[in-house]
N, C-alpha and C positions, 0 to 999 in steps of 0.2 A: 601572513597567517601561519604562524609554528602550531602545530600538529602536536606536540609534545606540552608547549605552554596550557594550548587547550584542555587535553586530557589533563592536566596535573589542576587544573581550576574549575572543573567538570566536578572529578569528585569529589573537591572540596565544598561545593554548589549542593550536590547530590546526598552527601553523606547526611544522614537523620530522617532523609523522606524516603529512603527506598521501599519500605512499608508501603509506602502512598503509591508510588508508583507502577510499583510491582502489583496491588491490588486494582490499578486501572487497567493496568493489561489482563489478566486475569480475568476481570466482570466482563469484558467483552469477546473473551474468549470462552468462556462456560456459557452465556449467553446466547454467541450465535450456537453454540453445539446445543443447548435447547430448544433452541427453533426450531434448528434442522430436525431435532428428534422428535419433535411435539409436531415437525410436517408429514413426515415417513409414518408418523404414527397416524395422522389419520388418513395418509394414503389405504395404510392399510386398514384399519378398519371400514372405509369405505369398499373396500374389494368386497366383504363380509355383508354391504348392502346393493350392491351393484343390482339385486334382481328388480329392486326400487324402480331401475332407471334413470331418465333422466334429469330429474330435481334431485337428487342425491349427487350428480357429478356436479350442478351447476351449483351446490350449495357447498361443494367443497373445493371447487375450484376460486370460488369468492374467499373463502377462509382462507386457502394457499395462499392467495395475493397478497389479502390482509396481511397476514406473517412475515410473507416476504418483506411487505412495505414496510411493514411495522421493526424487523432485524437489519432494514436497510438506514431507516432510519435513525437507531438506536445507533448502530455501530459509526452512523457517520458523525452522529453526536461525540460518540465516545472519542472518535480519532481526534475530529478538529478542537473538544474540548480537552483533552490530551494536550495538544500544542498549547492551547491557552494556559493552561499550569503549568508546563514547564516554561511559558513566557516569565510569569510572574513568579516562580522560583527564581530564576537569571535573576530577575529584576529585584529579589530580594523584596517583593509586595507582599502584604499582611494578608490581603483576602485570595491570597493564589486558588485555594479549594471551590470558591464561589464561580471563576474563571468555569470550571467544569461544567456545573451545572448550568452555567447561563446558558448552552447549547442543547439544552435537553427540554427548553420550553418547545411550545411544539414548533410557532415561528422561525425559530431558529433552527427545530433540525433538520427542517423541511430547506433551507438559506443550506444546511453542511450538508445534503444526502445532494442538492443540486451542483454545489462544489466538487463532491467528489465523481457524478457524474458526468461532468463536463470533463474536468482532469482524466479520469478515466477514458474517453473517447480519444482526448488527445494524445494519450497515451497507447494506445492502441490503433491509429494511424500512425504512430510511430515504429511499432513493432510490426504491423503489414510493409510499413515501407522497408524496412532492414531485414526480416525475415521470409518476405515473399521468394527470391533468388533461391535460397537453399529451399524452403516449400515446394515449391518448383521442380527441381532438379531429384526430392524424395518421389514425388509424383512419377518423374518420368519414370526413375528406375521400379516402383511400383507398376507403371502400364505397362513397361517393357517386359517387364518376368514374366507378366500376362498373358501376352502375345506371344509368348515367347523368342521375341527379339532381339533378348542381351546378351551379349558374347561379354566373355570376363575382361576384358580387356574396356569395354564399355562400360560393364559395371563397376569397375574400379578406379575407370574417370569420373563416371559421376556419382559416387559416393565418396571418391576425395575432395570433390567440386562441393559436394551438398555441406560436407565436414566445414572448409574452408569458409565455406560463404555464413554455414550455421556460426560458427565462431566468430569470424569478423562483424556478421549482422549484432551479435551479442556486444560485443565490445561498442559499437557504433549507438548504438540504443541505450548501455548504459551510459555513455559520455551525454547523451542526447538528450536523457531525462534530468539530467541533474539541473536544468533550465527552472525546470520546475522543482526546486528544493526547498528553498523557503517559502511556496506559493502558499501553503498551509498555514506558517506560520503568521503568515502576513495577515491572510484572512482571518485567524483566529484571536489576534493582536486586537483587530478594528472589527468589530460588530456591523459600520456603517459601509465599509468595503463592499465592492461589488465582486462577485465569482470571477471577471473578468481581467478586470483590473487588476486583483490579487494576482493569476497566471500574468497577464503581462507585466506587471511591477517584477514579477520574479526572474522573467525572462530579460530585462531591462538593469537589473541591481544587481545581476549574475554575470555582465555580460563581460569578459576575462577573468573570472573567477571559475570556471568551470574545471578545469585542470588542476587546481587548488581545490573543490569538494571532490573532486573522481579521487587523488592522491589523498583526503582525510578519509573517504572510506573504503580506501584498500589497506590504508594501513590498521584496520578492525578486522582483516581478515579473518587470521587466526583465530579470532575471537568469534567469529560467525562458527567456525569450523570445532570450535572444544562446545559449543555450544547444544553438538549433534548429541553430546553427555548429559544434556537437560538441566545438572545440575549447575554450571556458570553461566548459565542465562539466568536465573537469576540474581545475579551480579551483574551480569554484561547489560541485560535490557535497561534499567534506568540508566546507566551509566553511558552505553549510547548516546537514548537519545536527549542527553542531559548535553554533550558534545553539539549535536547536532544543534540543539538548541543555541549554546552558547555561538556556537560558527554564525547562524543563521541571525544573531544578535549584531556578532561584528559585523555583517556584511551592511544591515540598514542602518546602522546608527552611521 
């Protein structure tokens, strides 16, 4: 897998939809910051009826949820049907834009909001396992200050400890997650895939490939980093994950 062939056959994949693409990220990005603002907003007007009492907190505590559930699963639509278009860009398919919306029946986005919270826990047993050690060792020197316990000589082993461990846990977490790179895609491919199956088909089609996706996306670094300028993301985002798409092509066929 050259890293260089990819990107040179990415943007050639890419080139004419970035309108498209760019716009799906986009809706789901203005979208969730509507919710959030359409939530805060009637937190706050509820403060405005609080002398109400209690049917007024339990009538907005339902609406919150609603919201919630409803931005949860809007966004998990958008992400998994996301992968499914740019399945069917790769794939040079006629109805790639229909791929979108088949996730937005409610069936289905209720199938993507359960995907992405399974992926999500497993992913976050990952990051308690690799980040608890440094967690840990900020704790301590947080109690210690407390008590006033810590001599400098203390404090600067375990805030080189916390450093070292916080870093190495990152490195280890990201090599760790990339198990799960295509899990998305897989699922989004097959409609009839199970949540599970997709995560382990990924972990299973990944398995010496790992060190080949950690090495294709370090070499996007730079490109994460000009990106803090706002204006080459939009170049870089479809053009990622049009890569990624491609990569996660080669590895199932």
């Amino acid at each position: 897998m050259k890293t260089g062939i990819i990107k040179k056959e990415s943007k050639t994949i890419i080139k004419g939809k970035r309108r498209q693409a760019l716009s799906i990220v986009l809706f789901n990005l203005f979208f969730c910051a509507a919710m959030t603002a359409l939530s805060y907003g009637i937190i706050v007007l509820s403060d405005r009826f609080s002398a109400v009492g209690l049917p007024v907190g339990i009538t907005v505590a339902i609406i919150l949820v609603i919201i919630s559930l409803v931005t949860l699963c809007v966004y998990s639509s958008v992400s998994v049907g996301e992968k499914a278009w740019y399945n069917g860009v790769t794939a040079n398919k006629a109805n790639y834009s229909r791929r979108l919306f088949f996730w937005f029946r409610p069936k289905n986005s209720f199938r993507a909001l359960r995907f992405h919270f399974s992926l999500f826990f497993i992913k976050l047993s990952l990051a308690i396992l690799f980040f608890l050690p440094g967690i840990i060792l900020l704790w301590s020197i947080y109690y210690l200050s407390g008590t006033g316990g810590l001599e400098l000589y203390l404090f600067i082993s375990l805030a080189a400890g916390s450093l070292i461990f916080g870093i190495s846990g990152l490195i280890f977490y990201f090599v760790a997650v990339q198990r799960y790179f295509i899990a998305e895609y897989l699922f989004s491919s097959d409609p009839r895939l199970g949540v599970f199956t997709a995560i382990n088909q990924s972990k299973n089609l990944l398995d010496g490939h790992i060190f080949e996706i950690v090495k294709f996306k370090l070499s996007f670094l730079p490109w994460f980093f000009g990106c803090l300028a706002v204006i080459p993301a939009f170049y870089f985002i479809p053009y990622y994950k049009e890569s990624c798409c491609v990569v996660a092509k080669r590895i199932t066929l």
